[in-house]
C-alpha positions in Angstrom: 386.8 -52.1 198.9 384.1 -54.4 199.2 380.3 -54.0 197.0 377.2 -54.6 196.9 375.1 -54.0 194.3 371.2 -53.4 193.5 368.4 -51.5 192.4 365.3 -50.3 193.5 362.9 -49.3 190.8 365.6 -49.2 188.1 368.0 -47.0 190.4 371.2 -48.5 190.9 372.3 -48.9 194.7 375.1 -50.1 196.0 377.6 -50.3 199.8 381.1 -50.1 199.8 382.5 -50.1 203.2 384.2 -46.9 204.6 388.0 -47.1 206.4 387.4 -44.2 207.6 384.2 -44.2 209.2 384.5 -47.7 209.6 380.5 -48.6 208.6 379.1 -49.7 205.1 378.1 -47.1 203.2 374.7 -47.5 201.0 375.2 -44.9 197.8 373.0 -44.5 194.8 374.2 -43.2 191.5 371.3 -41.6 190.4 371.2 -39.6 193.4 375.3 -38.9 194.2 373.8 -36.3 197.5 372.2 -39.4 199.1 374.4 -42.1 201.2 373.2 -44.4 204.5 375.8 -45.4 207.2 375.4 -48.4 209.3 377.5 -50.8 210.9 375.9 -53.9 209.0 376.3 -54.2 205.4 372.8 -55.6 204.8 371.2 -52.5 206.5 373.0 -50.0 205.0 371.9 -51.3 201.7 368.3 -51.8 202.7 368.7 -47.9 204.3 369.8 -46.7 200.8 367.0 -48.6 199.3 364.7 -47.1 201.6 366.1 -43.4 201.2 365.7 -43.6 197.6 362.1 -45.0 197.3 360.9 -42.3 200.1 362.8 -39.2 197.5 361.4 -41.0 194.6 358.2 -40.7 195.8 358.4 -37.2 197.5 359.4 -36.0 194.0 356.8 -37.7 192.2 353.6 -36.1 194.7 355.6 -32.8 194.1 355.6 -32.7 190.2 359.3 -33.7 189.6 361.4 -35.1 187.3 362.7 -38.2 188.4 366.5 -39.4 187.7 366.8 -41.9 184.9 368.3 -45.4 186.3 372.1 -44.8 185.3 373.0 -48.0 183.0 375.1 -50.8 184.9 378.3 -52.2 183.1 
């Protein structure tokens, strides 16, 4: 299983490509309910990113708490 790794504001995002779906699948770990399915690898990734930065800032005009960034080994 294939990944790719990155952040976005700290948050650590990552795709690993799904057998079973057969698409890359963009995951964050601060936010384990959110994932972005495309056929390209570079697009699911940049989907993820995208996700996470539109909840980030949802959460910030609503008052709250924003995930820490999960440290990266």
């Amino acid at each position: 299983m294939r990944q790719r790794e990155g952040s976005r504001k700290n948050h650590s995002c990552r795709v690993i490509h799904s057998s079973e779906d057969r698409e890359w699948v963009g995951l964050c770990s601060e936010f384990p309910d959110l994932s972005w399915l495309d056929p390209v690898e570079v697009k699911a990734f940049k989907g993820i990113r995208a996700l996470v930065q539109e909840v980030v800032e949802d959460m910030v005009e609503q008052g709250e708490p924003v995930p820490e960034a999960v440290p990266r080994n």
